[in-house]
C-alpha positions in Angstrom: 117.4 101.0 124.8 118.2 97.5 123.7 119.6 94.6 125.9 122.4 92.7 124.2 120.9 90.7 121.5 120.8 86.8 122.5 123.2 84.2 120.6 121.7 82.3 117.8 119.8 79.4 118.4 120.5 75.8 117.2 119.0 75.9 113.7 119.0 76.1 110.4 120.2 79.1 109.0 117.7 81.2 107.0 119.9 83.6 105.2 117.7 87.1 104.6 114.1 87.8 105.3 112.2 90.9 104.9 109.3 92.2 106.5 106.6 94.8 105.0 105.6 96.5 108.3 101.9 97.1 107.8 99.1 98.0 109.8 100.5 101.0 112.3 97.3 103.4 111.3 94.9 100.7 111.8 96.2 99.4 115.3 96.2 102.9 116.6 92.4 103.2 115.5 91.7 100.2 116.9 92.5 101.9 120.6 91.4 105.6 119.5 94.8 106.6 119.4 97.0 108.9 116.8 98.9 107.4 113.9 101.8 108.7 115.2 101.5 106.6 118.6 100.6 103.7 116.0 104.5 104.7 114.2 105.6 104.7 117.4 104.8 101.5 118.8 105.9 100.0 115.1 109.0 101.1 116.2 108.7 98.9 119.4 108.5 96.1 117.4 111.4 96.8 114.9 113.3 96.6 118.1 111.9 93.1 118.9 112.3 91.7 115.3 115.7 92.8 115.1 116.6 91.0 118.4 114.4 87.7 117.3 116.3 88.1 114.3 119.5 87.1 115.6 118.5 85.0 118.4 116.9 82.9 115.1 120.7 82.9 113.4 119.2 85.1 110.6 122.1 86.8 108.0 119.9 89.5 106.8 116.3 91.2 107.8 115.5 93.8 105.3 112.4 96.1 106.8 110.0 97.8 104.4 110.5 101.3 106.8 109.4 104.1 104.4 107.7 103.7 100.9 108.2 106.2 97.6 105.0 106.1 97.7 104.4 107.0 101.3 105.8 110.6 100.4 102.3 110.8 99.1 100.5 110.7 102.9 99.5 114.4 105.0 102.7 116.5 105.7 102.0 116.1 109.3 102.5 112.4 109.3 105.9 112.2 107.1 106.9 114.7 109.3 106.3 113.1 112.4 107.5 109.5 110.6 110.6 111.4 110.0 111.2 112.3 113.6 111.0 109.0 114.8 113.4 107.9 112.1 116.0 110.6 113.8 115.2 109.2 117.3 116.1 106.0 116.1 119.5 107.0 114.2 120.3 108.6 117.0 119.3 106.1 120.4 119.9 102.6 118.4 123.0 102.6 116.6 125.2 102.6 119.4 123.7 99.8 120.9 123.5 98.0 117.2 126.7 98.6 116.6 127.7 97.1 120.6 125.7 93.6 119.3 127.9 93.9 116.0 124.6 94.3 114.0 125.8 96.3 111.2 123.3 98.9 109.2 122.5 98.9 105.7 120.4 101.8 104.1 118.6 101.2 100.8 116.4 103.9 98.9 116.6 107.3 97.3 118.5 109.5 99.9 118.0 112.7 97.6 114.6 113.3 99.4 115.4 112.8 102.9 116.3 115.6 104.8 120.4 116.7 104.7 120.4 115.6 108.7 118.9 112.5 107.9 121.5 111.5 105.5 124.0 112.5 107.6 122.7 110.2 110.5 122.6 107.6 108.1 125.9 108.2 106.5 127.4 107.7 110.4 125.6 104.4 111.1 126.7 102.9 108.5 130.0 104.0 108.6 130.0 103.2 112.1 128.6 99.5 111.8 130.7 98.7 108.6 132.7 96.3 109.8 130.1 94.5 111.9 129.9 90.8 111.2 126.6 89.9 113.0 122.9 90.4 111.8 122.9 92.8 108.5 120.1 95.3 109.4 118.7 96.9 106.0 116.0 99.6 106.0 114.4 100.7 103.0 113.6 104.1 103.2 112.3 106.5 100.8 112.3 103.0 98.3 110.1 101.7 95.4 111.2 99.2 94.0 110.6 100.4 90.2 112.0 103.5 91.0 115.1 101.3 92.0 114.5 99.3 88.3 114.5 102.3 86.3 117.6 103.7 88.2 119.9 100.6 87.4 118.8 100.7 83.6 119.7 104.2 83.3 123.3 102.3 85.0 123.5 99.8 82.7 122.5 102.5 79.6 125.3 104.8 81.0 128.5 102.3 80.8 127.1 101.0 77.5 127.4 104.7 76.2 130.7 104.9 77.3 132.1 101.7 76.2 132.6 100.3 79.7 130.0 97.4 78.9 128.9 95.4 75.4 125.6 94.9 74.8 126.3 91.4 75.0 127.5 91.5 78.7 124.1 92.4 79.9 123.2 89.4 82.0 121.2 89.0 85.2 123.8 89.4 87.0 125.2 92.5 85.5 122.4 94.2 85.7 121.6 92.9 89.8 125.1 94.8 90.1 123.1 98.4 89.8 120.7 97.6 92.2 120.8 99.5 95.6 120.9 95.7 97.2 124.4 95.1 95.5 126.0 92.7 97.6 122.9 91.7 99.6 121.3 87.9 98.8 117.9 87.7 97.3 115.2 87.4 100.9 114.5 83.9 101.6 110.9 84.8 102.7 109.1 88.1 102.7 106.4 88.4 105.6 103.9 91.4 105.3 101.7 92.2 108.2 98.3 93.3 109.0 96.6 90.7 106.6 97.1 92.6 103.3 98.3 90.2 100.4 100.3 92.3 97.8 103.6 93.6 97.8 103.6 97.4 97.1 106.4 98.1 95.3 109.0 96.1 97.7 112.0 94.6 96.4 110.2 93.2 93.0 113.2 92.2 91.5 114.7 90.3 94.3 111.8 88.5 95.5 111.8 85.8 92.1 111.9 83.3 94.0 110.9 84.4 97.2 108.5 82.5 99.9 105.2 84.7 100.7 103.6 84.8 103.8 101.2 86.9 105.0 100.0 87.5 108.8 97.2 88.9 110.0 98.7 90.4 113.3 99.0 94.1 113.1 102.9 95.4 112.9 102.9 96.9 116.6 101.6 93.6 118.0 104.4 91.6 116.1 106.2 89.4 118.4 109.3 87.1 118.1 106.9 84.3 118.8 105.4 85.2 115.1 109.0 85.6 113.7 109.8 82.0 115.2 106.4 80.7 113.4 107.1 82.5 110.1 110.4 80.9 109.8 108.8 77.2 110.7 106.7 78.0 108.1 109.1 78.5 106.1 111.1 75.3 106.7 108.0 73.1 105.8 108.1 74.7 102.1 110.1 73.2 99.4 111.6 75.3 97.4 112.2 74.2 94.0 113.5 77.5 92.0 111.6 76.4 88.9 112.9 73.2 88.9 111.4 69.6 89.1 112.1 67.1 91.8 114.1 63.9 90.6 
């Protein structure tokens, strides 16, 4: 279970950043162990982030949880991926919801199991009106999948006359994204030293800061959250623009 989560240290607030949590199957191998005792150590170190999240003053950490594409990996895995996702559901959210972290859950729900929505459905219900950290997991998300979904949204109240064709904007269309409401991440980390980002939040992540780390998911400490966000600081970010 989780201690209460630490108040936020004195610092500059960093708004949102995601994590693509890579590199369970490979630390596992590293010790001769399953894939599932890899899954299960990454979930070790969701538990970490989240509390190195808040002690950092973070608004929003968006994890990269479960993939569209990930559907594609052996039955035996998904199913044992989707058993630690019902542990968690079920042994976390009380104690998130006791550090006011409040749940956010993005991604195509229609293939997750009916108990598995329903889990979700009651964290977030539960959290709602938490005020602290915003926890988002993408599960079951791609990120074109998502694309292709708001278009059909946008094509849908132009057919009824809701929306001009003139009113499509950025903006309008950012409204049919599943992260409605949610800021664009301020940084995106991915683990494990891979350097690409698989179909995670492409839209979003414009203007997003990249950083990539070579330390393997389960090992990932709030010592390498606190350096990822230094790193951070030091970049300027310009948006497109020119400095004066």
């Amino acid at each position: 279970m989780m201690r209460p989560l630490p108040s936020p240290i004195s610092s500059p607030p960093l708004l949102h950043v995601a994590v693509i949590m890579d590199g369970n199957g490979r630390w596992a191998q590293a010790r001769n162990l399953s894939r599932t005792a890899g899954h299960r150590h990454g979930v070790d170190a969701v538990r970490r982030t989240v509390r190195a999240a808040a002690a950092l003053g973070i608004d929003y950490l968006t994890l990269y949880s479960f993939s569209s594409e990930n559907w594609k990996r052996p039955a035996s895995e998904i199913d044992d991926l989707m058993g630690l996702l019902r542990l968690y559901l079920r042994a976390e959210i009380a104690e998130l919801h006791k550090n006011d972290v409040r749940l956010r859950v993005i991604g195509n729900r229609e293939r997750l199991a009916p108990d598995i929505v329903a889990l979700i459905d009651h964290a977030e219900e539960q959290t709602a009106s938490n005020s602290g950290l915003t926890l988002v997991l993408a599960l079951s998300y791609g990120s074109r999948e998502e694309i292709v979904q708001a278009v059909r949204g946008v094509a849908d109240r132009v057919a009824k006359g809701e929306l001009s064709e003139d009113e499509i904007d950025e903006n309008v269309f950012a409204g049919h994204l599943s992260t409605v409401g949610i800021p664009d991440p301020d940084l995106i980390i991915r683990t494990s030293g891979e350097k690409r980002l698989s179909n995670f939040l492409l839209w979003q992540s414009a203007y997003t800061e990249l950083l990539f780390v070579d330390t393997l998911w389960p090992d990932f400490s709030a010592e390498d959250l606190e350096l990822a966000v230094a790193e951070f600081r030091r970049r300027d970010r310009r948006f497109g623009a020119t400095l004066g």
